[in-house]
C-alpha positions as CSV (number, residue, x, y, z in Angstrom):
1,X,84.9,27.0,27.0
2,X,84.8,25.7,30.4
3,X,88.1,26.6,32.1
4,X,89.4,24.9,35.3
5,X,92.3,26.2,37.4
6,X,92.4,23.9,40.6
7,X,96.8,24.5,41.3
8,X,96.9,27.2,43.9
9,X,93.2,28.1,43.8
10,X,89.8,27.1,42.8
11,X,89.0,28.9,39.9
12,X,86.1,28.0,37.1
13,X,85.2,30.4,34.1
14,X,83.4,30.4,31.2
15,X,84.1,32.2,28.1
16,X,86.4,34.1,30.2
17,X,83.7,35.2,32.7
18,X,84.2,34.1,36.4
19,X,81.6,31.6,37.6
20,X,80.2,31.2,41.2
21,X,80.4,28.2,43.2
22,X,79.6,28.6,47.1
23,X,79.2,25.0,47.8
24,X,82.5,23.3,49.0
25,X,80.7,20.2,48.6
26,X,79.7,21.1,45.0
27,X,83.4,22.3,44.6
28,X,84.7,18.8,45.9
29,X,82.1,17.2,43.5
30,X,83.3,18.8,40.5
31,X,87.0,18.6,41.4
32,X,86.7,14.6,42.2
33,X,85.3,14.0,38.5
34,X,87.5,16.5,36.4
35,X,90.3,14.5,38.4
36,X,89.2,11.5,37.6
37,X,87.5,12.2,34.3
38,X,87.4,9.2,31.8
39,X,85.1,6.9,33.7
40,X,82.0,7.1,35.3
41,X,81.5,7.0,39.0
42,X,79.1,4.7,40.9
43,X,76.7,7.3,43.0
44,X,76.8,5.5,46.6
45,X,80.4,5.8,46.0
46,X,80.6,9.4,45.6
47,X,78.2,10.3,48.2
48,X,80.1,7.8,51.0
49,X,82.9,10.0,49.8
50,X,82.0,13.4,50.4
51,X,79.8,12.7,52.9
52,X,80.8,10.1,55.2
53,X,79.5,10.9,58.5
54,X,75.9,11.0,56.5
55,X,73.7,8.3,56.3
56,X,73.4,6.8,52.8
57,X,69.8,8.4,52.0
58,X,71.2,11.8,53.0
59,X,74.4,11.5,51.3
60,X,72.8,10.0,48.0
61,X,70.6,13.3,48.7
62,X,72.7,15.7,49.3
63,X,75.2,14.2,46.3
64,X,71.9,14.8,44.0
65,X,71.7,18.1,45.0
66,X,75.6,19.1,44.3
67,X,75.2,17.6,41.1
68,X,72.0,20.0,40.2
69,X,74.2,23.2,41.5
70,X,77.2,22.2,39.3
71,X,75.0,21.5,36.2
72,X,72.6,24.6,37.2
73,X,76.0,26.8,37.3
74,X,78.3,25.4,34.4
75,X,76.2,23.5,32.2
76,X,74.6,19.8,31.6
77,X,77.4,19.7,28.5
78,X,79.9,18.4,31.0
79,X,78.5,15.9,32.8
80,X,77.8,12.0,31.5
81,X,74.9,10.9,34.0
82,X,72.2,8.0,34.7
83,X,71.2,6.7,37.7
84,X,73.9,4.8,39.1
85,X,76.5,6.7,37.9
86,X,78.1,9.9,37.1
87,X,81.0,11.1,35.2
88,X,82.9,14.4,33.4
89,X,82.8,13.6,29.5
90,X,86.4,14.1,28.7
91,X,85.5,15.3,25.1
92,X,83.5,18.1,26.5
93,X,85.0,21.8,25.7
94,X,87.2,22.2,28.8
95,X,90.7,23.6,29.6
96,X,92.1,22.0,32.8
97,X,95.5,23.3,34.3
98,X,96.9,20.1,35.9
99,X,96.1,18.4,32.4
100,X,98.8,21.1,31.1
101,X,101.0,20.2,33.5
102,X,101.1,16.4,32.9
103,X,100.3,16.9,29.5
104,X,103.5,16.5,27.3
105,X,107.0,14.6,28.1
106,X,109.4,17.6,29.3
107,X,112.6,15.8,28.2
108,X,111.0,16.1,25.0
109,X,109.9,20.1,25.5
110,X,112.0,23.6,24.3
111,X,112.7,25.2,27.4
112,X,110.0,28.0,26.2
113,X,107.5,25.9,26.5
114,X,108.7,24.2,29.6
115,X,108.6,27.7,30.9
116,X,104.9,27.8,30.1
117,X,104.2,24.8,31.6
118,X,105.7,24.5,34.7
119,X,104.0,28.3,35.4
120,X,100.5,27.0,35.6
121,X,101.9,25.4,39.1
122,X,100.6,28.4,40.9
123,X,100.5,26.3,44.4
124,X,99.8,23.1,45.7
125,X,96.4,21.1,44.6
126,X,93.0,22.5,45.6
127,X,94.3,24.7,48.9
128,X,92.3,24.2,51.6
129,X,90.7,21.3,50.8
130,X,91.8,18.1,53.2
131,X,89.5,15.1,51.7
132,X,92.1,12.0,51.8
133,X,91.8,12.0,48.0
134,X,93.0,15.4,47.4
135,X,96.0,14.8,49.5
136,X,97.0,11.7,47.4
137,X,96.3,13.6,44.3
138,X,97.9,17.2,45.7
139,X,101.0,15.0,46.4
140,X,101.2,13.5,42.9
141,X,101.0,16.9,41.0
142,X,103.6,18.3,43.2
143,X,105.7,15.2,42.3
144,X,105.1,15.7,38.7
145,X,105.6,19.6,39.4
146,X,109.1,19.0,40.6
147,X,110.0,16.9,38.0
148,X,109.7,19.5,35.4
149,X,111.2,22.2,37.0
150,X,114.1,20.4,38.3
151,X,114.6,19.5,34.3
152,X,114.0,23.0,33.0
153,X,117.1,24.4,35.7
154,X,119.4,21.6,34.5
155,X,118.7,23.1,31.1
156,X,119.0,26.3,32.0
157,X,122.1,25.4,33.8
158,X,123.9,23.7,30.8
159,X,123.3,26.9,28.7
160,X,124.8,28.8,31.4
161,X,121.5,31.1,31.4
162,X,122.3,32.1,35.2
163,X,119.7,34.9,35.7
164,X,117.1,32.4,34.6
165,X,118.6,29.9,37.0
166,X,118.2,32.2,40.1
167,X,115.0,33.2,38.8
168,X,113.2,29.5,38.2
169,X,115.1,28.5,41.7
170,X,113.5,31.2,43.7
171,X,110.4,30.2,42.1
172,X,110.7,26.7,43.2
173,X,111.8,27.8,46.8
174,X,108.8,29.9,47.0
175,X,106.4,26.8,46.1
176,X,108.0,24.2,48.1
177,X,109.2,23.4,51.8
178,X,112.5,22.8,51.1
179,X,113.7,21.9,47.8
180,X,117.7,20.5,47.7
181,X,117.8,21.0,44.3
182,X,116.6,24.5,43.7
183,X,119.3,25.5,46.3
184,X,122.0,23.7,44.5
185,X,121.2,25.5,41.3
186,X,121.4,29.0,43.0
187,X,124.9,28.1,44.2
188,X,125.8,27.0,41.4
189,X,124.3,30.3,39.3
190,X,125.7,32.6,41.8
191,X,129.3,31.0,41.9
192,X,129.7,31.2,38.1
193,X,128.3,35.1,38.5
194,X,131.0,35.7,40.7
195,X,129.0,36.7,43.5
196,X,130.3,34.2,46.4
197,X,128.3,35.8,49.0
198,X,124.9,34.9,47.5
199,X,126.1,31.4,46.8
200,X,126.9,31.5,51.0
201,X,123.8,32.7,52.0
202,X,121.6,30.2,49.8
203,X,123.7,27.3,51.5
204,X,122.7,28.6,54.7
205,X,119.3,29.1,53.7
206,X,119.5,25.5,52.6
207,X,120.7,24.3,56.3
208,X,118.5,26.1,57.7
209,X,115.3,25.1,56.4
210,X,116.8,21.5,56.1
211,X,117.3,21.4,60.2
212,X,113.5,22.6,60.9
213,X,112.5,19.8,58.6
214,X,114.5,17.3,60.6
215,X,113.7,18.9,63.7
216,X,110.1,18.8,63.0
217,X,110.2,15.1,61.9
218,X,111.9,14.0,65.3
């Protein structure tokens, strides 16, 4: 099985077995079609896209040449090709993280399995990458990120499961810029702890991070 983690890192293995990929370009290749797996892609398109500043010839060329490296590396099994376009066969045996992530509804999910979930989010969408595409898409999954882990402390919260609160929270925290609701739910875990000091000092963390944000924005 072909497994992709792209949410915090770039990460491809096989069987288990960690699998090479120097090429950024071939990276951005494979990345753009998992991403958008389900359709095939016109080739001119994909080569103006990773290569831009390239004239079409050299794009188309160097675009032939990523897609040799990526089915050289992981396999012709994965890829639906002719000569205008080129695609990811979604039936192919693959396991994708963000496809985890989005995969089921969370309202409808045990909070064990929200748990499981919403740990796959290891970090933002293909760091270090800065295509326009991958900011569009890097933004979405951090949307859809938030989502679910703003639902899983609500749950947590209405069970009164306080550790798990602080715990989740300071996950979130550590993931995002400066997420209102994950300080709100420590407050809220360590007032009902009894520890009014810890509630304080996440409020002020809060402020704090809030006023850089605003500051930075001005």
């Amino acid at each position: 099985m072909l497994e992709l983690r792209f949410l915090g890192n770039f990460d491809i293995r096989i069987d288990g077995e960690p699998i090479n990929l120097p090429s950024r370009k071939a990276q951005s290749l494979l990345a753009y079609l998992v991403l958008n797996m389900g359709g095939k892609h016109r080739r001119e398109k994909l080569a103006g896209l990773l290569w831009p500043d390239n004239s079409e010839d050299n794009a188309r060329t160097k675009l032939r040449y990523a897609l040799w490296k990526l089915r050289k590396t992981i396999g012709d099994q994965y890829f639906l090709t002719d000569k205008i376009t080129i695609g990811f066969d979604p039936n192919s045996d693959f396991w994708l993280d963000c496809s985890i992530l989005e995969g089921d509804h969370p309202e409808r999910l045990s909070i064990p399995k929200l748990r499981k979930m919403i740990s796959l989010y290891e970090g933002e969408l293909l760091p270090g990458f800065y295509e326009d595409w991958v900011i569009l898409e890097r933004e979405r999954l951090q949307a859809s990120f938030e989502q679910r882990i703003q639902i899983l402390l609500q749950r947590l919260i209405d069970e009164e499961r306080w550790r798990e609160v602080l715990e989740w929270g300071e996950h979130w925290i550590s993931l995002s810029q400066s997420p209102e609701p994950a300080f709100r739910a420590l407050m809220v875990a360590h007032s009902q702890l009894g520890d009014v000091s810890s509630a304080l000092s996440a409020y002020q963390r809060c402020t704090q991070i809030l006023k850089k944000r605003n500051k930075f924005m001005n």
